[in-house]
N, C-alpha and C positions, 0 to 999 in steps of 0.2 A: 504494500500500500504506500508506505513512504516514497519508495523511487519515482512516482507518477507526481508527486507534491514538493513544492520546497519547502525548507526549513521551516518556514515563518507559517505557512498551512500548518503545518503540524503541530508547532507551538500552540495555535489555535483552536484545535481540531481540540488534541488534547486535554487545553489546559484553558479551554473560554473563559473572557470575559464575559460580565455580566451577564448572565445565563437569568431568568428570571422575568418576575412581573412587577412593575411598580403599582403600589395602592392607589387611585385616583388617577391616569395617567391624565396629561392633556392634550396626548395622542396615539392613535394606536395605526399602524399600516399594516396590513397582511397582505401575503406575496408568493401565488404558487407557481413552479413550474408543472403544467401537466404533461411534458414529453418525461422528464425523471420524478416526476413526483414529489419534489424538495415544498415543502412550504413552510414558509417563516413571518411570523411576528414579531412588530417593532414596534414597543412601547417607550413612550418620552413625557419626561417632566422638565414643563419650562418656566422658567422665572423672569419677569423682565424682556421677554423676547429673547434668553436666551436656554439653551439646553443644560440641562442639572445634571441629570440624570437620565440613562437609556440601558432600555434590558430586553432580552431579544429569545424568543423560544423558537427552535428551528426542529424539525423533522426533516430531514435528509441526510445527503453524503459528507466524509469529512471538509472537501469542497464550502458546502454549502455554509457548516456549522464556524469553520473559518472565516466565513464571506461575513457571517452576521456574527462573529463576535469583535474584529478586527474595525468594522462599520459604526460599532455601539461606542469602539474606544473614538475614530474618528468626530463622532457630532456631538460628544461630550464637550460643555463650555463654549458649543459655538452658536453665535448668535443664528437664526431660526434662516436667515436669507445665506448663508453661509455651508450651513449641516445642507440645504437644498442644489447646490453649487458642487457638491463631491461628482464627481462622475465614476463609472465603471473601471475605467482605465486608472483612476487614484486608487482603487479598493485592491484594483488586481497590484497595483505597482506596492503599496501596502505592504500585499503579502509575498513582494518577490517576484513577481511576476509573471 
């Protein structure tokens, strides 16, 4: 499984951040792939317009579970125009590429 992933996937896969749900959130996004079936939830608490806190429940591959834990560390502290602003190619370059 490792050889297909880099380092930093793994780190993730392994050892997620914020794994969980927050009480009250003041957003929630769900997001499924129906070709693998990966679907993940993305709950945030914002203050001020900006991001507090983010916790993310993922049902899929090691892939996926890296995508959405490495994503949570990313729009942590960032103002709400900002966490909207990440694109794909930051998440993947994140985790290595």
């Amino acid at each position: 499984m490792g050889e297909q992933y880099t380092d930093e996937v793994m780190k993730h896969f392994l050892e997620p951040h914020n794994v969980g749900v927050i009480d009250e959130p003041d957003g929630v996004g769900k997001v499924g792939n129906p070709v693998c079936g990966d679907i993940m939830e993305l709950q945030i608490k914002v203050e001020d317009n900006k991001i507090v806190d983010a916790k993310f429940r993922t049902f899929g591959c090691g892939a996926a579970i890296a995508t959405s834990s490495v994503l949570t560390d990313m729009v942590k502290d960032k103002i709400l125009i900002e966490a909207l602003k990440i694109t794909n190619e930051e998440v993947t370059q994140a985790l290595g590429g």
